[in-house]
Structure formats: C-alpha cells, structure tokens
C-alpha positions in Angstrom: -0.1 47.9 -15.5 0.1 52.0 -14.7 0.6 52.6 -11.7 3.5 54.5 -9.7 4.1 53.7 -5.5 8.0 54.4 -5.1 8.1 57.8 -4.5 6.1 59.9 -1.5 3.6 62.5 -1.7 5.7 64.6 0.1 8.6 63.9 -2.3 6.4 64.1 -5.2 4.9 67.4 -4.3 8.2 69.6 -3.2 9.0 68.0 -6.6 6.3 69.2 -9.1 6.5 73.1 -8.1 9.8 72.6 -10.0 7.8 71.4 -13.2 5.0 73.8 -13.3 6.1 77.1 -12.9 5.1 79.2 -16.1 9.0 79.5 -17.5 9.0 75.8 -17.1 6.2 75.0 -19.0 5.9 77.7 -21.5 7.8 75.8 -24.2 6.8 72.1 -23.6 4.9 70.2 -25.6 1.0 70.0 -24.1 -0.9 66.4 -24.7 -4.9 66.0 -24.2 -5.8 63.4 -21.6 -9.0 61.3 -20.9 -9.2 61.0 -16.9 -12.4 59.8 -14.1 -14.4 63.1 -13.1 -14.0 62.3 -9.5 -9.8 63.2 -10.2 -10.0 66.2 -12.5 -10.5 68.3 -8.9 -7.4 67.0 -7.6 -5.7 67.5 -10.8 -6.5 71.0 -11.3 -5.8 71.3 -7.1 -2.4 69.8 -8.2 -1.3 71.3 -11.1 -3.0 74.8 -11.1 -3.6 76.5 -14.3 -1.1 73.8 -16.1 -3.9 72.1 -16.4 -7.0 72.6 -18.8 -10.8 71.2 -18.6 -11.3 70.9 -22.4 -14.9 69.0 -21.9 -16.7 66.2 -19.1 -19.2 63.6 -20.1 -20.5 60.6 -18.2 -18.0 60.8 -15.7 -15.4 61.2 -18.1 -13.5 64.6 -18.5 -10.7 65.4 -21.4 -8.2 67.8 -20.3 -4.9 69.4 -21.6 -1.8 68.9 -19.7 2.0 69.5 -20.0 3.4 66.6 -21.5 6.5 66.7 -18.9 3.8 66.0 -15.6 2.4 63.0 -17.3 4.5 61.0 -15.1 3.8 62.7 -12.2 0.3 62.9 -12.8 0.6 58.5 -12.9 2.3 58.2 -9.3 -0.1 61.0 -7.6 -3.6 59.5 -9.2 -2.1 55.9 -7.5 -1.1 57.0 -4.0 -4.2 59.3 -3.8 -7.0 56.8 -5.9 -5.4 53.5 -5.6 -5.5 53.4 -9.4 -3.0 52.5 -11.8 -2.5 55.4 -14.0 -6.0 56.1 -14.1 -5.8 57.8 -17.6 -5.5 57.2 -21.4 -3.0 59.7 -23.6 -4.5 60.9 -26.7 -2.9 62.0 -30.2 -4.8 65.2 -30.1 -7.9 67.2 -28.7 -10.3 65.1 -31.9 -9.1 61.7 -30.6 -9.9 62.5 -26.9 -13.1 64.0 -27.8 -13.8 60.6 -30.3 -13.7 59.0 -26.6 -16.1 61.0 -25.4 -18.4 60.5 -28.1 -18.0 56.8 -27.6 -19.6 56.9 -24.0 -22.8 56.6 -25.5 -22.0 54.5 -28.4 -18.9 52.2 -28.8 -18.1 51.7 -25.3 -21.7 51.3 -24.2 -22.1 48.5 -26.8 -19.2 46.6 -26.0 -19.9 46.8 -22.3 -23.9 45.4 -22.6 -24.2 43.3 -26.2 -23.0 39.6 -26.6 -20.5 38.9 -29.6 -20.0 35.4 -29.3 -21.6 32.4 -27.9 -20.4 31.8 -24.9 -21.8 28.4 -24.0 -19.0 25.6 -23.2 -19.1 22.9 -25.8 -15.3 22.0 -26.3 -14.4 20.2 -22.6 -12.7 17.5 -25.0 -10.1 19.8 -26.6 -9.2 22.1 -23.4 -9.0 19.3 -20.9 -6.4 18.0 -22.2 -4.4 21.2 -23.6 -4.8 23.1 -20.0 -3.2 19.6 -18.4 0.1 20.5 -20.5 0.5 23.9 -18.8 4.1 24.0 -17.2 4.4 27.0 -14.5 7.9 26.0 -15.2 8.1 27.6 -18.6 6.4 30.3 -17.7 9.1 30.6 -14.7 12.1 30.7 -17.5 10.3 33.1 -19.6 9.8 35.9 -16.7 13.2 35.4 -15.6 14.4 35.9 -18.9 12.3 39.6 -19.3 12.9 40.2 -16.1 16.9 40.1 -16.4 16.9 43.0 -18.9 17.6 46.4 -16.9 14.5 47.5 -18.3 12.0 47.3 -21.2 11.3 51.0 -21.1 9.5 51.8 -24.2 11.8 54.8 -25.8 14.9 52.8 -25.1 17.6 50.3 -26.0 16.4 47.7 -23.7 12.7 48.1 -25.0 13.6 47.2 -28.6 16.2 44.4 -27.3 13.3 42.6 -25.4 10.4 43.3 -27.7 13.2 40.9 -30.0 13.4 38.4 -27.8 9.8 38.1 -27.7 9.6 38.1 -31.3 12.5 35.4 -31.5 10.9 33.3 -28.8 7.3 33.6 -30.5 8.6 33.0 -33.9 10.2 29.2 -32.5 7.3 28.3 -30.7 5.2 28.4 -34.2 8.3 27.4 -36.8 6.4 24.7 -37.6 3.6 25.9 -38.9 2.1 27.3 -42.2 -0.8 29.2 -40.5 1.1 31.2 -38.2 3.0 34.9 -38.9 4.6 36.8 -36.3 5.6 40.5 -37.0 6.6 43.5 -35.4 3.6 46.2 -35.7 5.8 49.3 -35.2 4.9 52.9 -33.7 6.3 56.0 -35.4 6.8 57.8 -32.7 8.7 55.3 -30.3 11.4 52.8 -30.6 9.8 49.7 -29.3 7.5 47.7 -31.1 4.6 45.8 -30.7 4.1 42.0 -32.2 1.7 40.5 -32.7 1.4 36.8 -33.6 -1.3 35.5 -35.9 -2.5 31.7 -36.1 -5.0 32.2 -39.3 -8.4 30.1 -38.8 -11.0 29.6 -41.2 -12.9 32.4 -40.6 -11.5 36.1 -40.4 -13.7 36.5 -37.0 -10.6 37.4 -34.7 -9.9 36.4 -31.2 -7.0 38.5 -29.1 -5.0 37.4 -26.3 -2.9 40.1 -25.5 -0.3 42.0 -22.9 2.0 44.8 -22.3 5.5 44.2 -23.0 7.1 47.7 -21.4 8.2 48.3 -18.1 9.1 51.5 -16.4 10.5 53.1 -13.3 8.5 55.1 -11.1 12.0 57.3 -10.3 11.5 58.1 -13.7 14.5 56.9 -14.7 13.6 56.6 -18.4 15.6 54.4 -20.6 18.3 54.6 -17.8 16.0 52.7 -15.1 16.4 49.7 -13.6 12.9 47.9 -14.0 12.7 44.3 -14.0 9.0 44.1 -14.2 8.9 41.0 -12.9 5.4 40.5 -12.3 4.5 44.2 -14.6 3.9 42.8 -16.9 6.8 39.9 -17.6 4.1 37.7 -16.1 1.3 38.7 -18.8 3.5 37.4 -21.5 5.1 34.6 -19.9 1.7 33.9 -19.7 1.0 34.2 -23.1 3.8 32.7 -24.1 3.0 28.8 -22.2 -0.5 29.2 -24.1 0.8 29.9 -27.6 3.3 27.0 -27.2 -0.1 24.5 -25.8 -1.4 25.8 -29.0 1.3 25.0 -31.1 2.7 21.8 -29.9 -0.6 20.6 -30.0 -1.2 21.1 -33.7 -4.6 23.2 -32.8 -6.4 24.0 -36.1 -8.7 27.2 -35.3 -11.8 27.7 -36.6 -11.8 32.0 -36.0 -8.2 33.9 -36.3 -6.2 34.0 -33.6 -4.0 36.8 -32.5 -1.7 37.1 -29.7 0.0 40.4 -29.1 2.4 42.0 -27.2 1.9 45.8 -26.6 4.4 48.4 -26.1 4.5 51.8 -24.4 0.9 50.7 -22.0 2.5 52.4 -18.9 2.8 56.2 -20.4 -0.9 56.0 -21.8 -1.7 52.9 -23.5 0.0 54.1 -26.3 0.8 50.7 -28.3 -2.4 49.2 -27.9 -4.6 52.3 -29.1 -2.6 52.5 -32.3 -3.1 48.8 -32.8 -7.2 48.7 -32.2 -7.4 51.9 -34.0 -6.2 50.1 -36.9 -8.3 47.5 -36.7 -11.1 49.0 -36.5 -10.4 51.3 -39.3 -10.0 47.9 -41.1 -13.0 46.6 -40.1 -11.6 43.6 -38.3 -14.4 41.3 -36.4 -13.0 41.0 -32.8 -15.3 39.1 -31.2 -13.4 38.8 -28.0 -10.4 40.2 -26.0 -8.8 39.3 -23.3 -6.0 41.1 -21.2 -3.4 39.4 -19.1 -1.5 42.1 -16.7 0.0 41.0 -14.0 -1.0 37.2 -13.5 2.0 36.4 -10.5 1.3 37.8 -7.4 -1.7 36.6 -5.0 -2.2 39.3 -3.3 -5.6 38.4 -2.3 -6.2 35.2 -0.2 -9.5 34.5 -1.0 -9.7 35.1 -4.7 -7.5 33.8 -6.9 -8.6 35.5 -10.2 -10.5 39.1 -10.3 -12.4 40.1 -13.3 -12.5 44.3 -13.6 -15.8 45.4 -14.3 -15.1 49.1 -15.7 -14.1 48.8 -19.6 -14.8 45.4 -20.2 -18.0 43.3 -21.6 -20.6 41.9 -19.1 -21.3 39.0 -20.6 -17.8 37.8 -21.6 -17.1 38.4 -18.3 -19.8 36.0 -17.3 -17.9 34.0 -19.6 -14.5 34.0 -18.4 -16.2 32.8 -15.0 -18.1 30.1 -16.2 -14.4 29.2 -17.8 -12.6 29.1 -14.6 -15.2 27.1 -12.6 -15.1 24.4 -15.4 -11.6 24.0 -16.1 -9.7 25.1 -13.5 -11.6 23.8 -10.5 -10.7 25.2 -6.9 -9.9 28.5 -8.3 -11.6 31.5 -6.4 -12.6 34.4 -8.7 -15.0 37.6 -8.1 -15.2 41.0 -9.5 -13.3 44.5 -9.1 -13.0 48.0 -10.5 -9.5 48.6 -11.8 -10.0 52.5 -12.3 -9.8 54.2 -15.8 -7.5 53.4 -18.2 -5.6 51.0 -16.0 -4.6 48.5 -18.8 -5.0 47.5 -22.7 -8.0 46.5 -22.5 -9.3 49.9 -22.1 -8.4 50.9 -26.0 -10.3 47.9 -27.3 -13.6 48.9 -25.4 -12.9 52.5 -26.6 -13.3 51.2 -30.1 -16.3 48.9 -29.0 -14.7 45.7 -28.9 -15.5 43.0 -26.2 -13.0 42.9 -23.5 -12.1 41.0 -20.3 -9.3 41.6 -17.7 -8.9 39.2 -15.3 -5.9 40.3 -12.5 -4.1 38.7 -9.9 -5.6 40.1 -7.1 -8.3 43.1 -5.6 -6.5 46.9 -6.6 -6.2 46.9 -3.1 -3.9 43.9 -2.6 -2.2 44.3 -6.0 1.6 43.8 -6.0 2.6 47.9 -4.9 6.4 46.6 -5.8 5.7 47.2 -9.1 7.3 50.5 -10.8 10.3 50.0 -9.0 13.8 48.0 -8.8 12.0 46.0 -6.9 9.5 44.2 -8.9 11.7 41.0 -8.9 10.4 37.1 -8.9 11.3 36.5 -5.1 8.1 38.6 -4.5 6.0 36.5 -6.3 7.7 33.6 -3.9 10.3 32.4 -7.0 8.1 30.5 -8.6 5.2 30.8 -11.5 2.3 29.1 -10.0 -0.3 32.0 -9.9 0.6 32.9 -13.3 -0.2 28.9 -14.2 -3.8 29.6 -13.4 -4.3 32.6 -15.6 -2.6 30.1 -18.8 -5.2 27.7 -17.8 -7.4 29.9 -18.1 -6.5 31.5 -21.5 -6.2 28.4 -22.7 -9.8 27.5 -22.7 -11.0 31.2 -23.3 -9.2 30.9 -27.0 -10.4 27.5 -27.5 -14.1 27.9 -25.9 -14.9 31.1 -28.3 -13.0 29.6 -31.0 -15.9 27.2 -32.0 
C-alpha cells in the first residue's frame, strides 16, 4: 500500500524548501505523474513552479514533477488526503496521457461491463478447500518477510525476498506438471516480480495478486529498516496459504490461474503496470483480478472486509460480496474509496481489466504504522487471523470464477 505517516508536516515542509530550489532541481531527472484533480492545487501550492500541469480530464490531471519529490509528494498527499500515495508514475508524458485517454474507454469499461459469470455454483469444491485455511501458515510466512530489514525495491534485501518468495512458491507446486513459477524482471530495478502460473484448460486468465516491496517513509532507501509486516507481508502470506489449498488439493482449473507478486507498488505501481502492460499488448483474457494489500489489521470494528469502489469493477465487486456472505459467514464487509492509485489494482483497470480490492479496514482506520520501523506483527495482535479471512475469501473467488 502507498502511503507515508512517520514524518510531520512541519518536518516535511522545512524539509522540501531544501529540494526545490532551482539549483537543486535544474539537473534532476523530471517524471510525469497521473494524480486526483482535487490535489493538483495543493501540489502546485507545495511545490511551486517544480511542478507542471501537462493536461486534466475527468477528474484526473497528468503533471511533470522532479523525480527527487516523488517521495515527498507520497507522505504530504497521506497526512493532507488520507490517501495512500494517491498517484500512479508513468514512463513518459504518452503513457500518462494513454491514462487519460482511458477515462472514457478502458477504465470506464472495466468499471461498468461484466466479464464473467458471477453466479455461485461450486459450494462443493470451496467448502471444503476454505476449511483447510491455517492462519498459522500464513503467521510463519509474514514473520519470515517481515524479518528481512527491508524489501525495498532498488535494493539487496528486495531481490533476497522476492527469492524467497519464489523458493517458497516454487515448493508449494513441486508436484505438479501444470504449474511454472518465474521471475518477470523490470529493467530498470533490481527486484523482480513472480508470477506463478497453474495452466487450466482454457487461456481465459484469473489473477490473484500483491505487492511484495516495502519501504520507509524516512526514506531510508535500501538502507531502511521496513518490516512491512502488515504492508504488504500480509497480501502474500495471504496468497501464499491459498496457493498451497490449491496445490495440496490437486485442483485441476478449468481458466488459467496466475498468482503474482509485484514489485516496486510503493514508488508508483511500477511492477504491476509493466506486467498488465504486457498482457494486454498480448492480448491475454483477464477476466478477473483481485488485489490483496494489507489483509492483517482490523482497524475497523464493524467491517471486517472493505471493498474500494474507485478503480475496480462494479459487478465483481458485487461478486466478491456475494462470496463472503456464502463462504465465510459472520464476516462484516461494505464499501470504501481508497483514493487514486492507492494499490495494484489500479494498473489493471488502467488497461480495462476487471478488478477488486478488498482491505482490511475503512482508509480511515487503516494500519498508520505502516511505512515505518514499526509496521511489526505485535500490531496486528501476533497473530494471522484477519488475514485468514481474506484466504477464505480468495479461495472461493479463484474457484467461483474458475468454472
């Protein structure tokens, strides 16, 4: 999840005079941004003339910024909007304006148009595959993630973890000939993404996916201590406990499965945008995605699970709810906005694919230790049983829109 909370305003701001003064911006390198109308004020308030309205549309506005305030642009945009990030980094001014030119089109038909059929048919199969959810593994496999220093994207510790998640992906499925796991690697970074493939009969595709990076809000870097306990070592635990269901099970898919693990989310979605770029360049026939950030922490105490509304599909949506009331019965779920560009999800709907994020709590109550040394297990009470709910329910979403 992008968000920053460790560092004041006050801090923040005696800070970023020091970043945008001409001489200090005059060389760096300048990056086009997609960000919500409603913040380009306070970013051009903020920033001054470092910062460039290139076009608006639909509430959407594409400026040019200094790559070096990207950071800083994150933690402002959470302490003054509540939103995590609340932007998506583009590879150059075409791409950003590609976004905008998808308002209307791409994003607009993944938002409104059904892909699937979303009726409940396969009670027989989930049933008894959601009953072999452990919290317990899921436990182990965030206090493994979490027990690097950091997973920061350009560093050591990125690339270590992103192999561990490839090792511990690559046992769960040793066993079977219809499953791949592979790194998909980025070109300008060192971490990769993987993604893991069970092949059905059919090449329609199904994605379960997460963001494997965590960062520092100190802006540390590479050097940062950031356990991500909960942002986003919970999303793939998560992941994780259902691709094991999956495989211990000997589940034969009908549609292609893909599970993946995203890198560099918290600087701009980065790994994620290359990956449904790709596959829509490809042609590849996702008919649903699903997004697990942050599954650990109940921060609200009336809702269990909260769907976001902005840059996902309506009617998988619907879906995921139907989901939860059937199989996971007693769980409270309702609706939120997350804010633009607050996940993965958001590059999939960019390239008008169906997608669902379902959180762990309302934006307001969301864990605010993330981003920081803090962002440990013993906030989410030392134990996995929030994220156990979110399994459950990814475990009937693959199988449900599988048949």
């Amino acid at each position: 999840m992008k968000s920053f909370k460790m560092v004041s305003l006050a801090v923040a701001m005696t800070a970023i005079p020091t970043l945008t003064t001409t001489t200090a911006f005059a060389a760096e390198k300048q990056v086009y941004i997609s960000i919500d109308r409603d913040a380009l004020n306070f970013s051009e308030k903020t920033f001054g003339n470092r910062v460039e309205e290139i076009s608006t549309q639909d509430g959407i506005s594409i400026i040019k910024i200094d790559e070096e305030a990207i950071p800083w642009l994150s933690m402002l945009m959470h302490k003054n909007f509540n939103r995590c990030g609340g932007f998506m980094q583009h590879d150059d001014e075409a791409d950003a304006m590609e976004l905008l030119a998808s308002q209307s089109g791409a994003q607009l038909f993944a938002k409104n148009n059904t892909f699937a059929d979303y009726s409940l048919t396969q009670e027989a199969i989930v049933k008894p595959l959601i009953n072999e959810v452990k919290a317990e593994n899921i436990l182990a496999t965030i206090t493994k993630l979490s027990s690097f220093k950091n997973r920061y994207y350009k560093g050591e510790f990125g690339k270590a973890s992103a192999a561990f998640i490839k090792e511990t992906w690559t046992a769960l499925v040793k066993n079977r000939t219809d499953a791949t796991v592979e790194y998909f690697p980025h070109s300008a970074w060192d971490q990769p993404s993987i993604i893991l493939t069970l092949k059905g009969k059919s090449d329609e595709t199904i994605v379960l996916g997460g963001h494997q990076d965590s960062i520092n809000g100190s802006f540390g870097g590479a050097a940062a201590t950031a356990p991500g306990a909960d942002d986003n070592a919970s999303g793939i635990s998560t992941i994780t406990e259902v691709i094991r269901i999956l495989a211990d099970s000997s589940y034969q898919p009908e549609k292609t499965i893909k599970f993946m693990a995203y890198a560099a989310e918290e600087v701009g979605l980065l790994g994620s945008k290359e990956i449904a770029k790709s596959f829509k360049t490809k042609g590849v026939n996702v008919i649903g995605v699903m997004q697990l950030d942050m599954t650990n922490f109940q921060g609200t105490k009336d809702l269990d699970i909260v769907m976001m509304r902005d840059y996902t599909n309506e009617q998988q949506n619907a879906f995921v709810g139907t989901i939860i009331d059937k199989y996971v019965p007693g769980i409270k779920w309702g609706y939120d906005k997350c804010g633009y560009g607050c996940s993965d999800h958001a590059s999939w709907n960019a390239q008008g694919y169906p997608a669902s994020m379902p959180f762990e709590a309302r934006m307001n109550d969301m864990n605010h230790n993330i981003h920081t040394a803090r962002d440990t297990l013993s906030v989410s009470g030392g134990n996995a049983s929030h994220a156990a709910k979110f399994a459950k329910m990814a475990v009937a979403f693959v199988v449900e829109l599988d048949r």
